[in-house]
TORPA-4810 file (N, C-alpha, C, O; in nm, 3 decimals):
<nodes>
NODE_1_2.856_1.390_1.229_2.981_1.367_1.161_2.959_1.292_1.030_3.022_1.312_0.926_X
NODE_2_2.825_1.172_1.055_2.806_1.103_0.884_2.774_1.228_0.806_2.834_1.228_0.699_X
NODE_3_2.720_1.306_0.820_2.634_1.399_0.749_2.789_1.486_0.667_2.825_1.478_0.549_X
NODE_4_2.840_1.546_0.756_2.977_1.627_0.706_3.048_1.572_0.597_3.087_1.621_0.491_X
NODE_5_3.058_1.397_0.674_3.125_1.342_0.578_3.096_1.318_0.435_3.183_1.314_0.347_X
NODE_6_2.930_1.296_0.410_2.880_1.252_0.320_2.895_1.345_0.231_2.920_1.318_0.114_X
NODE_7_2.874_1.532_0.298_2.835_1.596_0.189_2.980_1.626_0.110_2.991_1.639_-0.012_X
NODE_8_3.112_1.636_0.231_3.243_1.634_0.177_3.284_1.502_0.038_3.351_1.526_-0.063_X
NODE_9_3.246_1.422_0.060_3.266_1.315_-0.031_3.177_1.284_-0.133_3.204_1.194_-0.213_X
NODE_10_3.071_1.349_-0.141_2.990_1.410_-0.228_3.039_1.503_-0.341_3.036_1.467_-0.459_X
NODE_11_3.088_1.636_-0.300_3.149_1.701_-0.360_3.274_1.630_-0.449_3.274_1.633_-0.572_X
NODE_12_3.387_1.563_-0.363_3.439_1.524_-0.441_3.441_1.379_-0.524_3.543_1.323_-0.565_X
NODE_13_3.294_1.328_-0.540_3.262_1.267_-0.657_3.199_1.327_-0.738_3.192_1.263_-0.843_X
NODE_14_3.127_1.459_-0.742_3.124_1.537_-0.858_3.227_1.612_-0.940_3.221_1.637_-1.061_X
NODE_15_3.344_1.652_-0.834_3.478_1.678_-0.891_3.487_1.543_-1.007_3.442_1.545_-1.122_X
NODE_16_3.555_1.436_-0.942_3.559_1.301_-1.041_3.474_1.269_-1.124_3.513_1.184_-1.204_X
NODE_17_3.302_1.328_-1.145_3.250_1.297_-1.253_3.319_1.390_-1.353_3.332_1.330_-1.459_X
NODE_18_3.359_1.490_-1.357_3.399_1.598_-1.449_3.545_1.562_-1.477_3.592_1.594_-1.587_X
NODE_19_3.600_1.516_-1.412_3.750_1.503_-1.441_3.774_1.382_-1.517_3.781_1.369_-1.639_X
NODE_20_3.787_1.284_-1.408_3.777_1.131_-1.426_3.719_1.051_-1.559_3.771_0.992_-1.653_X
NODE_21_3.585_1.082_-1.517_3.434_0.983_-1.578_3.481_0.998_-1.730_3.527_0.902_-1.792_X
NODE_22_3.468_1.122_-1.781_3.491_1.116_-1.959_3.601_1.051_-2.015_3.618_1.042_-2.137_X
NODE_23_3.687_0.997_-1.917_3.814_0.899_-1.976_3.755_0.769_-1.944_3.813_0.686_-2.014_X
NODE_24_3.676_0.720_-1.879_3.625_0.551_-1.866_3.513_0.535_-1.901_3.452_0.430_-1.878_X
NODE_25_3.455_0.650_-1.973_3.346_0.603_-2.016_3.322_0.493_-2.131_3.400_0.510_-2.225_X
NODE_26_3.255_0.411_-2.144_3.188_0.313_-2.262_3.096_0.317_-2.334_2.975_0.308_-2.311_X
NODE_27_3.150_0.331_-2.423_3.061_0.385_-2.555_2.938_0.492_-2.504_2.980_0.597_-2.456_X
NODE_28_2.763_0.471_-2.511_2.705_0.567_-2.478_2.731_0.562_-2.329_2.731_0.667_-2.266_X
NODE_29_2.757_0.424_-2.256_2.718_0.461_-2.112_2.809_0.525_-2.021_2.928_0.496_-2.011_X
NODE_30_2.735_0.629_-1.940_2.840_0.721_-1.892_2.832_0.682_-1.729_2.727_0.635_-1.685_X
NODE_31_2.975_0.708_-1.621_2.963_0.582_-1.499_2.918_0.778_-1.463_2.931_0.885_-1.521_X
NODE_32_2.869_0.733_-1.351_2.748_0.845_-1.235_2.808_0.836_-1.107_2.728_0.785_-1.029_X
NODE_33_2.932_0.868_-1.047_2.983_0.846_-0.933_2.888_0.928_-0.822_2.850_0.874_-0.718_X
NODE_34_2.865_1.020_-0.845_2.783_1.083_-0.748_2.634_1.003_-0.713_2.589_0.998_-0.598_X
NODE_35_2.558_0.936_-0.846_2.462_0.904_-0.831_2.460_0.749_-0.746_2.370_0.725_-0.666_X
NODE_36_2.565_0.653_-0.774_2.598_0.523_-0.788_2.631_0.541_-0.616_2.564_0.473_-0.537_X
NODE_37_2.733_0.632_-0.568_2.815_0.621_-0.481_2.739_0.700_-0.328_2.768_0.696_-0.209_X
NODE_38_2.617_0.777_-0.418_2.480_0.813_-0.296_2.392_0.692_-0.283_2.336_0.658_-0.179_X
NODE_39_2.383_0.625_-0.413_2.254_0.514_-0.378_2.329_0.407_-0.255_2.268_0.364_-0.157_X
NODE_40_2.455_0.383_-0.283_2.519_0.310_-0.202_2.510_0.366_-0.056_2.473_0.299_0.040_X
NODE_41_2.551_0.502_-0.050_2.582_0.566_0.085_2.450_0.519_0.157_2.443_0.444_0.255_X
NODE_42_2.350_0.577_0.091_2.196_0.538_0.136_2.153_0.431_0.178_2.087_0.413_0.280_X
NODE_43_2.202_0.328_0.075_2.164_0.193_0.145_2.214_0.151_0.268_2.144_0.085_0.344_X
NODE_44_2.390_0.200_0.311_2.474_0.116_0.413_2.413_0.276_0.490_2.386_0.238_0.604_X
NODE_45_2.395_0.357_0.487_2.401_0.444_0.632_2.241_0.541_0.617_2.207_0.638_0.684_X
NODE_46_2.188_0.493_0.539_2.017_0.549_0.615_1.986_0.665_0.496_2.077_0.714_0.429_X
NODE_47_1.856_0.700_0.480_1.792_0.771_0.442_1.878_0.975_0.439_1.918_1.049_0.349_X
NODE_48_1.871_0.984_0.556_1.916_1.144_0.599_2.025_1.139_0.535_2.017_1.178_0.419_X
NODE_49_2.149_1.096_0.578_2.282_1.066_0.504_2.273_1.083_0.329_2.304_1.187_0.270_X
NODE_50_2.220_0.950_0.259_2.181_1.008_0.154_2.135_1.121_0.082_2.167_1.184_-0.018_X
NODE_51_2.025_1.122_0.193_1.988_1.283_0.101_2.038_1.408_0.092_2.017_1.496_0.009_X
NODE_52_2.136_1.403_0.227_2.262_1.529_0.209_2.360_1.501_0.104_2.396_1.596_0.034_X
NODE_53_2.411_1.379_0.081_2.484_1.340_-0.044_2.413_1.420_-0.196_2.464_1.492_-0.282_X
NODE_54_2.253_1.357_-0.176_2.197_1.397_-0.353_2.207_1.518_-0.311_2.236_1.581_-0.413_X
NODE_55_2.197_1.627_-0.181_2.162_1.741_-0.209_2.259_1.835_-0.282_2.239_1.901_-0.384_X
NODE_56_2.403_1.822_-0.180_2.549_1.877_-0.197_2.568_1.837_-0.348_2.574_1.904_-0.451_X
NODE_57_2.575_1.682_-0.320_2.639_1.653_-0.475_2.597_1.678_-0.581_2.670_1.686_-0.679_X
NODE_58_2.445_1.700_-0.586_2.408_1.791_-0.703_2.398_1.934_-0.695_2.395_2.001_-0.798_X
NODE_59_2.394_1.979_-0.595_2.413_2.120_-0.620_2.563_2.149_-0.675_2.580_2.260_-0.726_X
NODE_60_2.684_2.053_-0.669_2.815_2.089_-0.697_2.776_2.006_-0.875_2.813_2.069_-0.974_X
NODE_61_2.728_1.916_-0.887_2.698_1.874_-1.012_2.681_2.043_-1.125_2.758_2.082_-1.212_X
NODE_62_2.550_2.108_-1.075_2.507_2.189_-1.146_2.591_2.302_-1.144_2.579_2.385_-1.234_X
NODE_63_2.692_2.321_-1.036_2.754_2.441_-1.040_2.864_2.395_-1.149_2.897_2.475_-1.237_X
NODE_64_2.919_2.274_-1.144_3.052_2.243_-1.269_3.005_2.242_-1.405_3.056_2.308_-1.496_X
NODE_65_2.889_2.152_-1.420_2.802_2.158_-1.571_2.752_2.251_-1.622_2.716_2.251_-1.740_X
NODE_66_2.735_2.380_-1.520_2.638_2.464_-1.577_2.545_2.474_-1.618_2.513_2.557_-1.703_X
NODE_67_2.438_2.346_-1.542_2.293_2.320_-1.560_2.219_2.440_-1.494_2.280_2.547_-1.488_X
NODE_68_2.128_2.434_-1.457_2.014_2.506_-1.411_2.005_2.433_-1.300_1.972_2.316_-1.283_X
NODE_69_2.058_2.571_-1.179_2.079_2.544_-1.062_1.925_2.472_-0.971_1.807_2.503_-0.956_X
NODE_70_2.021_2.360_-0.926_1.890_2.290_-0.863_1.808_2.185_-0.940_1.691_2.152_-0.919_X
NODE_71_1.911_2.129_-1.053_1.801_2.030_-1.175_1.857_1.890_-1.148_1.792_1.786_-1.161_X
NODE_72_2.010_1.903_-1.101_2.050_1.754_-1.064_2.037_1.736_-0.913_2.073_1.626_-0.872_X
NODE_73_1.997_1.813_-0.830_1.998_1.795_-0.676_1.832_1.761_-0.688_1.780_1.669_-0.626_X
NODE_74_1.755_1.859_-0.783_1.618_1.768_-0.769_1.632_1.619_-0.819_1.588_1.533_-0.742_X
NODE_75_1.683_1.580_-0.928_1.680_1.447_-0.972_1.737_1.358_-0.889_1.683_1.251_-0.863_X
NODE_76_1.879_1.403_-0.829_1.923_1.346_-0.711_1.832_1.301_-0.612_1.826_1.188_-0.564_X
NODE_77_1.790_1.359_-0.597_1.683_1.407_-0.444_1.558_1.234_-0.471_1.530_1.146_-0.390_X
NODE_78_1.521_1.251_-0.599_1.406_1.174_-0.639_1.459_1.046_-0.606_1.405_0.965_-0.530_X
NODE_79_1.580_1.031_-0.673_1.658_0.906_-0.755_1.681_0.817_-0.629_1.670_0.695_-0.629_X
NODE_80_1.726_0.925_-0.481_1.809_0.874_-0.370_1.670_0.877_-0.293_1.682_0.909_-0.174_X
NODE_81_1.567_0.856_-0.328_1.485_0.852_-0.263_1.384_0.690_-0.273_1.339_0.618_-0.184_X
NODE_82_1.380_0.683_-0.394_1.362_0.540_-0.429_1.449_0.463_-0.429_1.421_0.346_-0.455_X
NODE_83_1.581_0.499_-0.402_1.683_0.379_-0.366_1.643_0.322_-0.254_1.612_0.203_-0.243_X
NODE_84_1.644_0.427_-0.146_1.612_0.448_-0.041_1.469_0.264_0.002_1.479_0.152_0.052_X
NODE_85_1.351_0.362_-0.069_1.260_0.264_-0.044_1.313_0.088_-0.118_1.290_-0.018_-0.060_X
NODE_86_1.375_0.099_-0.237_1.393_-0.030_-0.262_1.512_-0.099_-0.179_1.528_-0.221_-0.182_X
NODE_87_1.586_-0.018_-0.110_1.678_-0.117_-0.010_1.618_-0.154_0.135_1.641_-0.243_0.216_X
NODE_88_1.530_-0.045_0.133_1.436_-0.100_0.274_1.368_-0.215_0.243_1.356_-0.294_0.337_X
NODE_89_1.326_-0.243_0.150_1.217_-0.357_0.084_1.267_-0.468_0.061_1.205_-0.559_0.007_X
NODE_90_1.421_-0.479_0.111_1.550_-0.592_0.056_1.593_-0.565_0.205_1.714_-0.549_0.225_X
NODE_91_1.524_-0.560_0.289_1.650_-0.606_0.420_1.675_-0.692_0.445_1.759_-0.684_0.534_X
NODE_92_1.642_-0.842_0.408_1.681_-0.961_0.388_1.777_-0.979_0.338_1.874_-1.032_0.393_X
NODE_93_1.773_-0.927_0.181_1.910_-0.926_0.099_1.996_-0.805_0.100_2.011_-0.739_-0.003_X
NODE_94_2.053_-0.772_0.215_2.068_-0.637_0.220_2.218_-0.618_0.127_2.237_-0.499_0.107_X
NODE_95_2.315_-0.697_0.073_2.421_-0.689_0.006_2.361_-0.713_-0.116_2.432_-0.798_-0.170_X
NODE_96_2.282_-0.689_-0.179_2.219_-0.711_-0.305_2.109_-0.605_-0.362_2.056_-0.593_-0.472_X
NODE_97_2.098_-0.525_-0.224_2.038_-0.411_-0.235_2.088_-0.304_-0.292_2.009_-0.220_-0.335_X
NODE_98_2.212_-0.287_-0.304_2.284_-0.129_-0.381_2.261_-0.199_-0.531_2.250_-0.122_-0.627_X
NODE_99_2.254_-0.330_-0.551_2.233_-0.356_-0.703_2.142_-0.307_-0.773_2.149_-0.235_-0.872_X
NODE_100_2.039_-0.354_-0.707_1.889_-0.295_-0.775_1.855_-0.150_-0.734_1.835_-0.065_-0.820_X
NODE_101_1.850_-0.130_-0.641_1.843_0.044_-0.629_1.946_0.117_-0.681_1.929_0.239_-0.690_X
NODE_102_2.085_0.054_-0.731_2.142_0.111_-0.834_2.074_0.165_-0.959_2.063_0.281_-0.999_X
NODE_103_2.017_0.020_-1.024_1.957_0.046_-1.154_1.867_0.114_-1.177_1.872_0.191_-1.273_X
NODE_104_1.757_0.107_-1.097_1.624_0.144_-1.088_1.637_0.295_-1.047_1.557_0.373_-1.098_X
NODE_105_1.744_0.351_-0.946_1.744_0.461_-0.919_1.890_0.567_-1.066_1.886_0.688_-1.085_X
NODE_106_1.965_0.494_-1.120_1.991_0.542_-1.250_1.892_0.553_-1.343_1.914_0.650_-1.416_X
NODE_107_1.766_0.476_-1.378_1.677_0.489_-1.477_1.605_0.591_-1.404_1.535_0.637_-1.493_X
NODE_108_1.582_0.645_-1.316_1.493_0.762_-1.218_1.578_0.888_-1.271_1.542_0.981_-1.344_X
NODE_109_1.694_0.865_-1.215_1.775_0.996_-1.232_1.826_1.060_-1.358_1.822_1.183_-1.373_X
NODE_110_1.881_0.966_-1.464_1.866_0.978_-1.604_1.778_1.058_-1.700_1.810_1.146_-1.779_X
NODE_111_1.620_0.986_-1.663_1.496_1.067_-1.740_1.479_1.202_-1.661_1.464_1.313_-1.710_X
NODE_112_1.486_1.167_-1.522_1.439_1.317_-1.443_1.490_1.442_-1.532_1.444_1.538_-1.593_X
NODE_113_1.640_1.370_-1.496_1.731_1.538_-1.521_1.702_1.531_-1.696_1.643_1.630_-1.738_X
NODE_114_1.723_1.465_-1.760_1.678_1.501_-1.878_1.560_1.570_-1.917_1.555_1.667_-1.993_X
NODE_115_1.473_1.516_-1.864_1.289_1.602_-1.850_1.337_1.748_-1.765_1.314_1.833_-1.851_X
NODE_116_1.379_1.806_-1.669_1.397_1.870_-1.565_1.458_1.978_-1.686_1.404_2.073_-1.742_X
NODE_117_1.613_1.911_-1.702_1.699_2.006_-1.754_1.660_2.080_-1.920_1.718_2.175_-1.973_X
NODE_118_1.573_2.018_-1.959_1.528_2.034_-2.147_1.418_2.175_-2.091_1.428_2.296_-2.114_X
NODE_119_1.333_2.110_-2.022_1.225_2.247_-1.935_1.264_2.318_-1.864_1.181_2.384_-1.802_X
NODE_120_1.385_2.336_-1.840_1.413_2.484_-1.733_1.485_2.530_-1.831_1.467_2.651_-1.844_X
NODE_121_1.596_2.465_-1.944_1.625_2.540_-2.056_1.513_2.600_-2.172_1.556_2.665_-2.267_X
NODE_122_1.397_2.579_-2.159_1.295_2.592_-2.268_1.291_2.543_-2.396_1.233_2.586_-2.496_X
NODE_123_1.394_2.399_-2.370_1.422_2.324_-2.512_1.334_2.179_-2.523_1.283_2.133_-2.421_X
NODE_124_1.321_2.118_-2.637_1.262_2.008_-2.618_1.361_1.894_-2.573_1.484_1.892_-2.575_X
NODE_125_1.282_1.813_-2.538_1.388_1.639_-2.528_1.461_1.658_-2.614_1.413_1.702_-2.718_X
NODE_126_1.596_1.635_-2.608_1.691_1.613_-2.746_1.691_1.463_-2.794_1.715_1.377_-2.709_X
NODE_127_1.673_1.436_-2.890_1.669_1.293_-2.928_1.723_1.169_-2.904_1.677_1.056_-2.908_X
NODE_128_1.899_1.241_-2.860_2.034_1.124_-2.896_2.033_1.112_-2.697_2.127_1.056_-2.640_X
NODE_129_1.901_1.179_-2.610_1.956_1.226_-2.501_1.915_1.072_-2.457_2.002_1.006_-2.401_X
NODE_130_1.791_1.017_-2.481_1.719_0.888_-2.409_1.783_0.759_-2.484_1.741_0.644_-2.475_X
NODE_131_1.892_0.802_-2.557_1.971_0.657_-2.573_2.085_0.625_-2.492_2.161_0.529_-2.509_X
NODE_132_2.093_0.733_-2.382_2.214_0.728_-2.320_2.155_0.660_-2.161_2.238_0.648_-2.071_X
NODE_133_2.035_0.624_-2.141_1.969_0.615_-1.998_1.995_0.435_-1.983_2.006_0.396_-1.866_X
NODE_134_2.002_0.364_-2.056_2.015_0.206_-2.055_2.162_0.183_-2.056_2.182_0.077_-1.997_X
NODE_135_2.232_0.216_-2.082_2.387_0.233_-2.095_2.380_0.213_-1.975_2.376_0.108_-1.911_X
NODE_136_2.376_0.393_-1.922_2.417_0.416_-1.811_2.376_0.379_-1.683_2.438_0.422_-1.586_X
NODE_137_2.278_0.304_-1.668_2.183_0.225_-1.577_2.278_0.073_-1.559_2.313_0.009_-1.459_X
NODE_138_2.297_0.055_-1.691_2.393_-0.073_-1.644_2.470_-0.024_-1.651_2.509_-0.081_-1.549_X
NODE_139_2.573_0.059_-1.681_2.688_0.065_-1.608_2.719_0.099_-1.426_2.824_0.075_-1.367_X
NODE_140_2.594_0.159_-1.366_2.587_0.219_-1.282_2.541_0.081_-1.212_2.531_0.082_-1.089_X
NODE_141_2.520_-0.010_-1.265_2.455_-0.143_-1.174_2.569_-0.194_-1.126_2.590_-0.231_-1.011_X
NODE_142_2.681_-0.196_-1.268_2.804_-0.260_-1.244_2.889_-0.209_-1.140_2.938_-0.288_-1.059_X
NODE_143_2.912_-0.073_-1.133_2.970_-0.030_-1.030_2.903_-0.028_-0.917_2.977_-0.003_-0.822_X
NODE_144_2.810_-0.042_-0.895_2.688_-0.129_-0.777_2.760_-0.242_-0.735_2.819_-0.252_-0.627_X
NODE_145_2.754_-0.329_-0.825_2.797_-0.468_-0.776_2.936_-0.446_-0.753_2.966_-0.518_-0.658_X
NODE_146_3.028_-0.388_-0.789_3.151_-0.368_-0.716_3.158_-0.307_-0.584_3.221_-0.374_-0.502_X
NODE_147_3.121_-0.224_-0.552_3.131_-0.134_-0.435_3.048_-0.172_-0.329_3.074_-0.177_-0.209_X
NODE_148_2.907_-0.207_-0.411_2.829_-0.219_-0.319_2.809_-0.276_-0.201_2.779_-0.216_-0.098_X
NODE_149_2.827_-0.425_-0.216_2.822_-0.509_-0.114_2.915_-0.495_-0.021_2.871_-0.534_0.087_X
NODE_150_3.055_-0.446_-0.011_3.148_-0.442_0.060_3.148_-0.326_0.178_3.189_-0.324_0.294_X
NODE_151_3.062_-0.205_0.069_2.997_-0.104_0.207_2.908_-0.129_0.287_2.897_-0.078_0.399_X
NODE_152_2.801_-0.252_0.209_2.697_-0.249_0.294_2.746_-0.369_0.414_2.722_-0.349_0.533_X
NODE_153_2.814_-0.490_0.368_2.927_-0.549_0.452_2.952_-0.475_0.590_2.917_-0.501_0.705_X
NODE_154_3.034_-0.361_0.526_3.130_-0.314_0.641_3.020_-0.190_0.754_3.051_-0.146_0.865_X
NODE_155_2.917_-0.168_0.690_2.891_-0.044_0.766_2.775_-0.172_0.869_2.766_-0.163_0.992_X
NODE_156_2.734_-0.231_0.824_2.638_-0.377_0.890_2.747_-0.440_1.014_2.718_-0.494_1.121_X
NODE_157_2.859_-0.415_0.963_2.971_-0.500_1.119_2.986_-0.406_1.206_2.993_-0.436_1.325_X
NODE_158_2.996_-0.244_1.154_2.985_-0.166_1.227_2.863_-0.117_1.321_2.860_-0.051_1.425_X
NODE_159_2.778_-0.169_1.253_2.632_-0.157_1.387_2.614_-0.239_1.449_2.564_-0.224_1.560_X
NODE_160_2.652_-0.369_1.394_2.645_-0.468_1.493_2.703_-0.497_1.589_2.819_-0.536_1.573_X
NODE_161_2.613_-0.487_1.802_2.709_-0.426_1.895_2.663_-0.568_1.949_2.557_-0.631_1.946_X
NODE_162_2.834_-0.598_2.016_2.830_-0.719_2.035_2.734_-0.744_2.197_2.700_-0.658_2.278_X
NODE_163_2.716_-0.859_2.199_2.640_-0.898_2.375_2.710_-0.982_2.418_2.791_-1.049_2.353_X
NODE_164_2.684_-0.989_2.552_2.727_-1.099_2.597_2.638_-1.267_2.633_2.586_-1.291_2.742_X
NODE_165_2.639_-1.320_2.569_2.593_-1.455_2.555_2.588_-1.545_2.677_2.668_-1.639_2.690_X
NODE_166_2.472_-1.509_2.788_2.519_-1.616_2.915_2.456_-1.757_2.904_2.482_-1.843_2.988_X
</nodes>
């Protein structure tokens, strides 16, 4: 049922990157709901979960943009994969974990698809493309630190099964 859910709510944060996102964006940095809102999924509900998120949600990414099918579900794929390892590496700080595997996994996903998408089009790097990856890394941190902790909060009360204390 996580899995269904993830890839359903997946989809429709790639709907909202296309609709939504180009009205709140700030200056170069552009917000990554699909990317921001998988690193999160990943951190509060596991590895598998995530990666049905990057898979769906970029395959619906590339079908709305009209990228080259399969260039944001690979970058996805990468991006939600090192989130992955840097929130395992923070289980101590586990509400502080969607922060940094936010950023670190926006600077992953950013260059990928840029490298990915320039070579399956047969074009070079475009110039104005790698000024947009620091923006959007912090913006994607920021919406980290909003969301983040409160999922990883709530899905942490939800595993935790109570005992009885004799």
């Amino acid at each position: 049922m996580q899995l269904t859910f993830a890839a359903a709510l997946a989809v429709v944060a790639a709907l909202a990157e296309f609709t939504i996102v180009p009205y709140i964006q700030i200056g170069d940095a552009a917000f990554q709901p699909v990317l921001v809102f998988g690193v999160i999924w990943t951190v509060a509900g596991g590895l598998e979960a995530g990666l049905v998120w990057a898979f769906v949600g970029g395959l619906a990414l590339d079908v709305l943009s009209q990228r080259p099918l399969g260039a944001s579900a690979f970058s996805l794929l990468v991006a939600i994969g090192a989130a992955f390892l840097i929130g395992s590496s923070l289980r101590r700080a586990r509400i502080a974990a969607p922060i940094a595997a936010a950023f670190a996994a926006s600077l992953v996903y950013s260059m990928l698809l840029l490298f990915v998408t320039s070579f399956l089009n047969g074009a070079g790097v475009p110039d104005g493309g790698s000024s947009m990856v620091l923006p959007s890394a912090i913006y994607a941190t920021v919406a980290a630190a909003l969301f983040g902790p409160l999922a990883v909060a709530i899905a942490s009360r939800r595993r935790d099964v109570e005992r009885v204390d004799w």
